[in-house]
C-alpha positions in Angstrom: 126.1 87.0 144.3 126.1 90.9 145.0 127.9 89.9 148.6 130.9 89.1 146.8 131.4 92.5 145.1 133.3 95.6 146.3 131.7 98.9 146.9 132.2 100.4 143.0 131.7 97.3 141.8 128.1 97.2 143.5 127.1 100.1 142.3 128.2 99.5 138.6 126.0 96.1 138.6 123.2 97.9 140.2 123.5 100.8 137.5 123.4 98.1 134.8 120.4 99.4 132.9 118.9 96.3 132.1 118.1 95.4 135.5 115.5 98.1 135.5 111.9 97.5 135.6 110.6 97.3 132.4 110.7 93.2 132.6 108.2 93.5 135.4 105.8 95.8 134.1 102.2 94.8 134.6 100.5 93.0 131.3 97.6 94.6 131.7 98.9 97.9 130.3 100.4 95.7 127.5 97.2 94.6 126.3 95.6 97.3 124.4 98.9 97.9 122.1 98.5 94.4 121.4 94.5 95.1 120.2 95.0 97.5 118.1 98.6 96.8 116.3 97.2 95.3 113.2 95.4 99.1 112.1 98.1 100.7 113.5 100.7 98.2 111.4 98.7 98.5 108.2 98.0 102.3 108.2 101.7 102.7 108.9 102.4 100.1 105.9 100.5 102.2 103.9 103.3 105.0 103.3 105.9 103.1 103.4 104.6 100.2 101.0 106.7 101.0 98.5 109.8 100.6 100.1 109.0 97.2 101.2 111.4 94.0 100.3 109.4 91.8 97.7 107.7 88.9 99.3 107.7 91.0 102.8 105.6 89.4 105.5 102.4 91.7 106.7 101.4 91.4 110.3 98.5 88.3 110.7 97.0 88.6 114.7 94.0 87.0 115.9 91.4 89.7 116.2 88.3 89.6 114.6 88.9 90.4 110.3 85.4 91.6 108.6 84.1 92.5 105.2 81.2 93.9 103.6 80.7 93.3 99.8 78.0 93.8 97.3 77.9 92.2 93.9 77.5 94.7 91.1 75.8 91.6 88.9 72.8 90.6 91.5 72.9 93.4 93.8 73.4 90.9 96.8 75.0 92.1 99.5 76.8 90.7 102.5 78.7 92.1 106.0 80.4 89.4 108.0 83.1 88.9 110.1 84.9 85.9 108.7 87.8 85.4 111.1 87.6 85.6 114.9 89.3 83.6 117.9 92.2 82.9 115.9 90.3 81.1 113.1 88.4 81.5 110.0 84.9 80.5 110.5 83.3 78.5 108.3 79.9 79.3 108.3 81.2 82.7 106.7 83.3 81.6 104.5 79.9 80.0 103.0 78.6 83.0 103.0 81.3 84.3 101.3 81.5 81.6 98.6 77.8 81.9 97.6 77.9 85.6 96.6 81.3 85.4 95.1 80.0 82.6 93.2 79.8 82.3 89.0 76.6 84.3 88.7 76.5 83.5 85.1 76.3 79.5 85.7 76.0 79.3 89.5 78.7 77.4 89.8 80.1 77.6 93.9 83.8 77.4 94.3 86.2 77.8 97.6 87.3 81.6 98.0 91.4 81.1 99.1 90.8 83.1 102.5 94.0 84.7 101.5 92.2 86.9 99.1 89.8 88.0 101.9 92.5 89.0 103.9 94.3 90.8 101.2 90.7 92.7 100.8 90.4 93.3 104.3 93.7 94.7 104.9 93.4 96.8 102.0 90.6 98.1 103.1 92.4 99.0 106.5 95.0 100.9 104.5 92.5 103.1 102.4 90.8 103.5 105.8 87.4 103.0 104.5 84.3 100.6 106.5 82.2 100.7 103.1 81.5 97.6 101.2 83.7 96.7 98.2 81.7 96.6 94.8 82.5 93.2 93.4 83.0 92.7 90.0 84.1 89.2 89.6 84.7 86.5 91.9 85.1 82.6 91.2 84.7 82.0 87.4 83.6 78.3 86.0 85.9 77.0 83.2 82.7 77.9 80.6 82.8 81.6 81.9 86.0 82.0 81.7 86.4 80.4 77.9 84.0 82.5 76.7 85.5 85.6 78.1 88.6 84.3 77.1 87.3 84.5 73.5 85.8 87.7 73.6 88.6 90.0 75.3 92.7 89.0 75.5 92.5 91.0 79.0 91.2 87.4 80.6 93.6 85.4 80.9 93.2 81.8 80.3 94.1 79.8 83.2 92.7 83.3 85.0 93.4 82.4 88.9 89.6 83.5 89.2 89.2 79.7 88.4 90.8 78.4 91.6 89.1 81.1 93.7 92.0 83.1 94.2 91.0 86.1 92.7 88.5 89.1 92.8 87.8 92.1 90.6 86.5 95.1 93.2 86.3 98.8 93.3 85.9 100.8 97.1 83.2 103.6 96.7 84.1 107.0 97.9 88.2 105.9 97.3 90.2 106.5 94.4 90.3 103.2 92.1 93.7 104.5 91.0 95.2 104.8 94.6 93.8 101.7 95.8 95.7 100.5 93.1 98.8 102.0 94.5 98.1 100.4 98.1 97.4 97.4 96.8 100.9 97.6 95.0 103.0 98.3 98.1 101.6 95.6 99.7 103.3 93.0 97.3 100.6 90.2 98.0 100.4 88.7 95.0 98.9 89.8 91.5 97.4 93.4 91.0 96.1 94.5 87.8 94.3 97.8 87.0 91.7 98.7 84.7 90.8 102.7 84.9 88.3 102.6 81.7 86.1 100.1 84.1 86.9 101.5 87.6 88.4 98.4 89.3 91.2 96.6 90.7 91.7 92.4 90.5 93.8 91.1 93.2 94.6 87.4 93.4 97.4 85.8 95.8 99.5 84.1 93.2 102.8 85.5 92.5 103.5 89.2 92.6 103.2 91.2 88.9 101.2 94.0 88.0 99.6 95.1 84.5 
């Protein structure tokens, strides 16, 4: 094609700059960007949260997503990696059920791995490996009438029924800014309660109190 061109012309299609190289650069030095973009994403989120368009899309990959929680009610505690090879694993996710469970009734319910994620990635912003301190996890309709009926701060069709919410502080990070993170990241519900030290996060739809 370049045969049919004259001198200047050759040298103008040859000058074009994306002919360049950059289309065959080798993979293997595009790899590692590729590992580690999710902590680099998040962090980066992280300041600008609050300038992010409501119902903005965070980054999902498939690297491995963990979690280490302890429940302030039985002192269990629990470190797992949850998500790996582009799925969530189920074994773990049992795990994960039983200690969130209603450790009032012992009722078991599904976690939404939504929330997990939303934990995880918070975590990643408040760049902190310690456990969360879990509060509340999956609530029976008995717990949740009677807390009802104590305090109007439960609500009554509370989304900790369907196992799509959790009440957890982060030792060693400010309740109040993880609060703020968890604000900017405009994944669903974030509530906070200073007098009690803890956050509740759920995935429904985004409000705060």
């Amino acid at each position: 094609m370049t045969g049919k061109l004259g001198p200047k012309a050759l040298l103008e299609y040859h000058a074009r700059p994306y002919l360049r190289l950059p289309a065959v650069t080798p993979l293997r030095f595009r790899q590692p960007m590729l590992r580690t973009s999710r902590r680099g994403f998040l962090r980066q989120a992280g300041a600008a949260a609050m300038l992010l368009p409501i119902g903005a899309v965070w980054a999902r990959s498939s690297e491995r997503r963990s979690l280490s929680l302890v429940h302030t009610h039985t002192g269990e505690r629990l470190s797992t990696v949850y998500f790996e090879g582009n799925q969530y694993l189920a074994s773990e996710l049992t795990r994960i059920n039983w200690l969130l469970r209603d450790f009032r009734t012992g009722d078991v319910h599904p976690i939404d791995p939504a929330v997990l994620d939303i934990l995880a990635d918070l975590r990643t912003l408040a760049d902190r490996d310690g456990a969360y301190e879990v509060i509340s996890g999956y609530r029976s309709p008995k717990t949740n009438a009677e807390l009802h009926r104590r305090s109007s701060g439960v609500a009554e069709h509370s989304l900790h029924l369907e196992g799509r919410a959790i009440d957890v502080r982060l030792p060693g990070f400010p309740t109040e800014r993880l609060h703020e993170f968890a604000l900017g990241m405009r994944r669903g519900g974030v509530g906070f309660y200073p007098s009690s030290d803890f956050v509740h996060l759920d995935n429904g739809r985004i409000r705060h109190w």
